[in-house]
C-alpha positions as CSV (number, residue, x, y, z in Angstrom):
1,X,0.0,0.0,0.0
2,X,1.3,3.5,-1.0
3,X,1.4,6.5,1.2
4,X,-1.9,7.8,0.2
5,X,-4.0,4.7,0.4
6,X,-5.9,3.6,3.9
7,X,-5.8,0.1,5.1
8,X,-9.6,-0.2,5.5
9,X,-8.9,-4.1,6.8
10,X,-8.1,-7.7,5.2
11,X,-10.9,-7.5,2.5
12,X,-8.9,-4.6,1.5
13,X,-5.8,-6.7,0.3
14,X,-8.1,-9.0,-1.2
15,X,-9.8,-6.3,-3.7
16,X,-6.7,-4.4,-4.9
17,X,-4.1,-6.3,-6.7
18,X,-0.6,-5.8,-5.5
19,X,1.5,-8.1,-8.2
20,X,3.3,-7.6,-10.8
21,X,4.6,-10.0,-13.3
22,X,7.3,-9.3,-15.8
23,X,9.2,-11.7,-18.1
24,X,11.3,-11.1,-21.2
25,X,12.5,-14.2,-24.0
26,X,15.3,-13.8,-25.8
27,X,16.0,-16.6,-28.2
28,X,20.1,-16.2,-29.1
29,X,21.7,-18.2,-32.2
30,X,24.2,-20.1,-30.9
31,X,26.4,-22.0,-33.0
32,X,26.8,-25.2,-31.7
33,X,30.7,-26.4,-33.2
34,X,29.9,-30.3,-31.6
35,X,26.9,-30.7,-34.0
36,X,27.8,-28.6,-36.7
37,X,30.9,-31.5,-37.1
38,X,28.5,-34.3,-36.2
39,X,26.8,-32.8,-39.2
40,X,29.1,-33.2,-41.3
41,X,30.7,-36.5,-40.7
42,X,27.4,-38.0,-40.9
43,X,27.0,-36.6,-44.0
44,X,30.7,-37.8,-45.0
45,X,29.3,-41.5,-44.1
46,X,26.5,-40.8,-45.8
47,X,28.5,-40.1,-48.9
48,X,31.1,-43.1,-48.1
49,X,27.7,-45.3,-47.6
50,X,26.8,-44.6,-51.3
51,X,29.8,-44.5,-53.1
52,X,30.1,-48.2,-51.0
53,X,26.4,-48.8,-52.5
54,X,27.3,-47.8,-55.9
55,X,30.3,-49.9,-56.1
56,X,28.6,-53.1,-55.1
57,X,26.2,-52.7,-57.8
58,X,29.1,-51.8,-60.5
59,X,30.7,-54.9,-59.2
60,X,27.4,-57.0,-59.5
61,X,26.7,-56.0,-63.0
62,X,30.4,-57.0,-63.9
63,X,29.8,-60.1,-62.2
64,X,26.8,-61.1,-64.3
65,X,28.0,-59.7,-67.4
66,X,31.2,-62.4,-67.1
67,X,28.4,-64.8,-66.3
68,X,26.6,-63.9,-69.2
69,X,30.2,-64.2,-71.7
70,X,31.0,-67.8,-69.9
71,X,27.8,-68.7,-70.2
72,X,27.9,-68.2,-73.9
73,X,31.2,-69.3,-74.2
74,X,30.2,-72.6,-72.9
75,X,27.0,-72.9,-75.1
76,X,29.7,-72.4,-78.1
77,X,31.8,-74.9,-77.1
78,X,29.6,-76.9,-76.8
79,X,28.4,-76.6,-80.1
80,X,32.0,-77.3,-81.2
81,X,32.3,-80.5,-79.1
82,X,29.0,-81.7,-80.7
83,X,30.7,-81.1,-84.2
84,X,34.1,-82.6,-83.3
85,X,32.2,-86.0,-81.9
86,X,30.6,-86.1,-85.2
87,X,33.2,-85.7,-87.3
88,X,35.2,-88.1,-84.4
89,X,32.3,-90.9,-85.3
90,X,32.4,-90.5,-89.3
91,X,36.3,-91.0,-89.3
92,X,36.4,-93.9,-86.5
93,X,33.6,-95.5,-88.9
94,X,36.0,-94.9,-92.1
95,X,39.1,-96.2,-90.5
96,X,37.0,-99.5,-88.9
97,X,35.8,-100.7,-92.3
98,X,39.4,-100.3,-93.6
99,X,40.7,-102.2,-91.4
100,X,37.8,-104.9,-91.3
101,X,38.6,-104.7,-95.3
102,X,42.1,-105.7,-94.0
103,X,43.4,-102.1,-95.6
104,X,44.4,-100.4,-92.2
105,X,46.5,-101.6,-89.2
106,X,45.2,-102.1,-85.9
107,X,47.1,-99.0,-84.4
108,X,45.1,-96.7,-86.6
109,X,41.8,-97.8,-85.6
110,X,42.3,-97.7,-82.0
111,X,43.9,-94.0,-82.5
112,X,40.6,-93.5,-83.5
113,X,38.3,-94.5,-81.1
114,X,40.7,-93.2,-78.6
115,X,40.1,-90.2,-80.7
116,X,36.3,-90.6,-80.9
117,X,36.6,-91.1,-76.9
118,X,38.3,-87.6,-76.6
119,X,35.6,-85.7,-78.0
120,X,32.8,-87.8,-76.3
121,X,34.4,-86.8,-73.5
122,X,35.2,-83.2,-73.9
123,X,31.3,-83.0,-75.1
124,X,30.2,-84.3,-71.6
125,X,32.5,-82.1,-69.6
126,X,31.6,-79.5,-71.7
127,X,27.8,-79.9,-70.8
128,X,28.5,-80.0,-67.4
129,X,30.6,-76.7,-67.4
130,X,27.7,-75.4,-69.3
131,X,25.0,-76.5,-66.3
132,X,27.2,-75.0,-63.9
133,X,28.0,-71.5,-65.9
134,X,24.0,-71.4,-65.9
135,X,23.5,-72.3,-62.2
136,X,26.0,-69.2,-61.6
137,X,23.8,-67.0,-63.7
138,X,20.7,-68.1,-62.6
139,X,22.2,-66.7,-59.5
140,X,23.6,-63.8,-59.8
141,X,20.8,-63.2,-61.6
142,X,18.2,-63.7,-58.8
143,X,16.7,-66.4,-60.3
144,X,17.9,-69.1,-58.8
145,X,18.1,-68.7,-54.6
146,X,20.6,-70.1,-52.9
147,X,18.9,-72.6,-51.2
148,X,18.3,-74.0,-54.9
């Protein structure tokens, strides 16, 4: 109560209002030099994290493209086994009725089976490096899972 005022009892304090509130906000930019530099190294991992990303997919695509050339490379070998068994077979058969004919030696004939054996055999092996180029490009390819 001020000098002028008379304390006319306790209702009196009730009915005048004596407080005063005052508050003042100041909002500062402060620069913060711990998360500015977490800042920026997760963005550098960020960065490493792709250029990781992007190299694994480069890698893949090399991967099944050489999956892709061996795959094809067996398929035409094969083709050339098929035509060096013929060929194996039609001289084998011309050699055996010479010498059944009593024209050719023994020693010639069996070179020729032996021969006619080679190339049956380099057919098979390469079928099977043919089944196994197209297992590993099934693979990489996602189409065959690895449980497969």
């Amino acid at each position: 109560m001020g000098k002028d005022e008379q304390f006319l009892g306790i209702e009196d304090l009730f009915m005048k209002n004596y407080s005063y509130t005052v508050s003042v906000n100041i909002r500062l930019p402060v620069f913060n030099m711990g998360t500015e530099n977490s800042i920026r190294r997760q963005k550098l991992q960020y960065l490493r994290t792709q250029e990781q990303f992007d190299q694994a997919k480069r890698q893949r695509i090399q991967q099944i493209r050489q999956s892709y050339l061996s795959l094809e490379r067996t398929r035409r070998l094969i083709s050339a086994n098929e035509a060096a068994v013929k060929a194996a077979e039609e001289s084998f058969k011309l050699v055996d009725q010479r010498y059944n004919l009593g024209g050719g030696t023994f020693l010639e004939r069996q070179t020729e089976e032996a021969n006619l054996f080679r190339a049956r055999s380099d057919l098979v092996s390469a079928i099977y490096d043919y089944q196994i180029e197209l297992a590993q490009f099934q693979f990489r390819t996602g189409i065959l899972a690895e449980r497969d």
